[in-house]
matplotlib code that plots the C-alpha trace (Angstrom):
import matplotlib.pyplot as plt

x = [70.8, 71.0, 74.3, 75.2, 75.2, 78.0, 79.0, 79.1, 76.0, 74.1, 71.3, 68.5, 65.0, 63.4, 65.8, 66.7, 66.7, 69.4, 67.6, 68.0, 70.9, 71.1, 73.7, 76.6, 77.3, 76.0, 77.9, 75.5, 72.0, 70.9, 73.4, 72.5, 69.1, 68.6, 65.4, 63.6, 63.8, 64.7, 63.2, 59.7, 57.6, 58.4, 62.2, 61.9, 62.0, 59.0, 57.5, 55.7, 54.2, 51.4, 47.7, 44.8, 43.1, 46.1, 46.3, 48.9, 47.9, 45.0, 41.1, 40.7, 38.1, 36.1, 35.7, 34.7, 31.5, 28.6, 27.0, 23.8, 23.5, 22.9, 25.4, 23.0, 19.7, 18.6, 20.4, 23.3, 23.6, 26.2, 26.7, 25.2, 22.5, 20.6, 24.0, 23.0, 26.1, 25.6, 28.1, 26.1, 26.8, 24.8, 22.7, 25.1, 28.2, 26.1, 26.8, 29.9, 27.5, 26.6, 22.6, 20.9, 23.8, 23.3, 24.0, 25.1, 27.0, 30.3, 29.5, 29.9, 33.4, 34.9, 34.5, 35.7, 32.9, 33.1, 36.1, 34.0, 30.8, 31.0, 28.9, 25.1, 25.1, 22.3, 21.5, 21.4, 19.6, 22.4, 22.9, 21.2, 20.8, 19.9, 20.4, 18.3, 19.8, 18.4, 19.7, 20.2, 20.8, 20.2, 18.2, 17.2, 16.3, 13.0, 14.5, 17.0, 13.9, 12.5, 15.2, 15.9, 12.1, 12.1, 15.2, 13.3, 15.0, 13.8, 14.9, 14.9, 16.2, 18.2, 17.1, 13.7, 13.2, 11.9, 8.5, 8.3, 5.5, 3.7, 3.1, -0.6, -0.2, -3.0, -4.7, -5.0, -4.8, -7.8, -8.5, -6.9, -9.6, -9.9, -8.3, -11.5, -10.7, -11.9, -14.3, -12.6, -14.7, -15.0, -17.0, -20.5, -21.8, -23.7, -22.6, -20.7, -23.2, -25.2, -28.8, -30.1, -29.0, -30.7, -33.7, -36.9, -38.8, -42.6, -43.9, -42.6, -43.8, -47.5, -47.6, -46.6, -49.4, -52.1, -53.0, -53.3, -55.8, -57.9]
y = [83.7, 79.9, 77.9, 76.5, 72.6, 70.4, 67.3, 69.5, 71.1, 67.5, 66.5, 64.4, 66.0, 64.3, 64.2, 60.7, 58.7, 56.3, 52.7, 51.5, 49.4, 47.1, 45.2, 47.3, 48.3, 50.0, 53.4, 53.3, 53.3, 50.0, 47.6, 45.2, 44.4, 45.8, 47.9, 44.6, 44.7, 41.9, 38.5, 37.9, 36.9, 40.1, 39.7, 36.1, 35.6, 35.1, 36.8, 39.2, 36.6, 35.7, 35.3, 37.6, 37.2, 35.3, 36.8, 34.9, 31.6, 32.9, 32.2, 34.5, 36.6, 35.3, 31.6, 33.6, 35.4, 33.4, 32.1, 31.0, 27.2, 24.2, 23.6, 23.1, 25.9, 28.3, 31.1, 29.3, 30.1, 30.1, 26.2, 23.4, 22.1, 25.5, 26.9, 29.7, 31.1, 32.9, 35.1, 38.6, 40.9, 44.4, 45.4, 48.3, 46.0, 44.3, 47.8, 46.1, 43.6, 44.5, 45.4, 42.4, 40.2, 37.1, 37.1, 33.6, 32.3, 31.5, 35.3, 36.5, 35.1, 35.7, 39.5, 38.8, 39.8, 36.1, 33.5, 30.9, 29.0, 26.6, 29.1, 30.2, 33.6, 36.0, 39.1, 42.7, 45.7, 48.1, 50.2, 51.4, 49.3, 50.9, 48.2, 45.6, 42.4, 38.2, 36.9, 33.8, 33.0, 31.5, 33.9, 37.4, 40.2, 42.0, 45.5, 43.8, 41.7, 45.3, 47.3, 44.7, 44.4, 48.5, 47.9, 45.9, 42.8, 39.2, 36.7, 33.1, 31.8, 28.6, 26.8, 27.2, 29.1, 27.0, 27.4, 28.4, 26.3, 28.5, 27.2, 27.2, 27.9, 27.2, 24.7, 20.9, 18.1, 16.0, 13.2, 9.2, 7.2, 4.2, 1.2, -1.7, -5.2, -7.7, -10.5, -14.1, -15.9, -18.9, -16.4, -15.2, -12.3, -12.2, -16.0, -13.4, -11.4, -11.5, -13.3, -9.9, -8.9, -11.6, -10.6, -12.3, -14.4, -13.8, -16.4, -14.7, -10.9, -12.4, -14.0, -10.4, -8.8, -10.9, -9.3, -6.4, -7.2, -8.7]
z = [-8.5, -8.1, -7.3, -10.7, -10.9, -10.6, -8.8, -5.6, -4.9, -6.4, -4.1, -4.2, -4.9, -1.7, 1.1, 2.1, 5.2, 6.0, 6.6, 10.0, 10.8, 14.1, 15.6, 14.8, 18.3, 21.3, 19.4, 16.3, 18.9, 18.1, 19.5, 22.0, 22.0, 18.4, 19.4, 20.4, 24.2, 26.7, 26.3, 25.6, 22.7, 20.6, 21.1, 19.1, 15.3, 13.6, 16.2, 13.8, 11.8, 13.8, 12.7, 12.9, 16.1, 18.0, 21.6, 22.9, 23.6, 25.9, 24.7, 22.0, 21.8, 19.1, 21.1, 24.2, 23.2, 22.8, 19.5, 18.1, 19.2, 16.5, 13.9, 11.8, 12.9, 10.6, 12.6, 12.5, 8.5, 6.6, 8.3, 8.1, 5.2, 5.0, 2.9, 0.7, -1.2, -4.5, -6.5, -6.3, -9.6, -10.1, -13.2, -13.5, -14.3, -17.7, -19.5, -20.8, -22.8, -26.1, -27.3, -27.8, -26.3, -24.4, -20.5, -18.8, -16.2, -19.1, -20.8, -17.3, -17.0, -20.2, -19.3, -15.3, -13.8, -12.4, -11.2, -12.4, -12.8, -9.7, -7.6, -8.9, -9.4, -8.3, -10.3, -8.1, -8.6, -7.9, -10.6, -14.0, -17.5, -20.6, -23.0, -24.2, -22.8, -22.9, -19.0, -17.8, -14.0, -11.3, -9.0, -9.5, -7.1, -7.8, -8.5, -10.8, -12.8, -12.9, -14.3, -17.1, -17.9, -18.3, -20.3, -22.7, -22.3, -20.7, -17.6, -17.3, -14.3, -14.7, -11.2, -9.8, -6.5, -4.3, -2.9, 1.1, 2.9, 5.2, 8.6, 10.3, 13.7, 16.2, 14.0, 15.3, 13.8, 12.2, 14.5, 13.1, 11.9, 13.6, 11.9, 11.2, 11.5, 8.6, 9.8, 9.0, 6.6, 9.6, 11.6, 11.0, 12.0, 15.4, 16.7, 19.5, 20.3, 23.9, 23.9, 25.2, 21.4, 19.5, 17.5, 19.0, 16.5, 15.0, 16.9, 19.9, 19.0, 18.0, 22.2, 22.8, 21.0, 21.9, 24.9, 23.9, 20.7, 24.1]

ax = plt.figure().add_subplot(projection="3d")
ax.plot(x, y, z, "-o")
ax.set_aspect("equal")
plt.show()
């Protein structure tokens, strides 16, 4: 039969661990050096509040590997002027929306499926949709256009994707025309040219001929 319960046999349902106390004496196990060593970084305050990645003052490793080069390359992206950032939601989070509803950037906040509207936001085909549903974003994956055309409902993207120019490789250039230069109405046309260049007259062709009509 169990003890019967009084103040005496009262214990806790978990048992319990004192908390750690340091710097009451070399008697109590942590006196001294309160479990922190001698010297060093880790023996300082604030010594536990350093950021990701430190590694003491040494190159971290993150600045010694190497990196794609041009801040402002293609394969440098996210930097430079070829910044894409979109705010991706799923298909499968617009269940919340009522039939027939209406699905814009603002709709999109006022259930917290977004922060805000300062980012475009791109529409993902992760998930099902089996309501009929009007959307209106900024970009929009194909299995996403898809799944809300099945659905029975209709896209209109509020910014134009922009059209990728295809590059011809192997192809050269047409040749520059060359540029022609306007006679000035002071000169007339063949006063330049050689004597060898000047037409003969008739008089001089019919001396020509006559010897041969002989």
């Amino acid at each position: 039969m169990a003890d019967e319960l009084n103040l005496t046999s009262l214990k806790p349902a978990q048992s319990r661990k004192d908390r750690k106390r340091v710097g009451r004496g070399i008697g109590s196990g942590k006196g001294r050096y309160s479990g922190r060593g001698i010297k060093g970084q880790k023996s300082r305050a604030g010594s536990h509040k350093m950021r990701a990645g430190f590694e003491g003052g040494q190159m971290p490793i993150y600045m010694r590997l190497g990196k794609q080069r041009g801040a402002t390359s293609k394969d440098a992206m996210p930097i430079g002027p070829f910044r894409t950032s979109t705010a991706p939601v799923n298909v499968g989070a617009l269940d919340r929306f009522a039939d027939g509803a209406e699905v814009t950037p603002e709709s999109l906040v006022e259930v917290c499926l977004l922060k805000n509207t300062k980012t475009d936001v791109k529409l993902l085909g992760n998930g099902e949709l089996k309501k009929k549903l009007t959307i209106r974003v900024h970009a929009i994956s194909a299995t996403a256009r898809e799944k809300v055309e099945q659905a029975g409902g209709t896209v209109s993207l509020l910014k134009e994707p922009k059209q990728k120019k295809k590059k011809k490789h192997g192809e050269a250039k047409p040749p520059a025309a060359a540029p022609t230069r306007e006679a000035e109405p002071d000169e007339t046309p063949g006063a330049d040219a050689p004597e060898s260049a000047v037409e003969p007259d008739a008089a001089d062709q019919a001396e020509v001929q006559a010897p041969e009509e002989e």
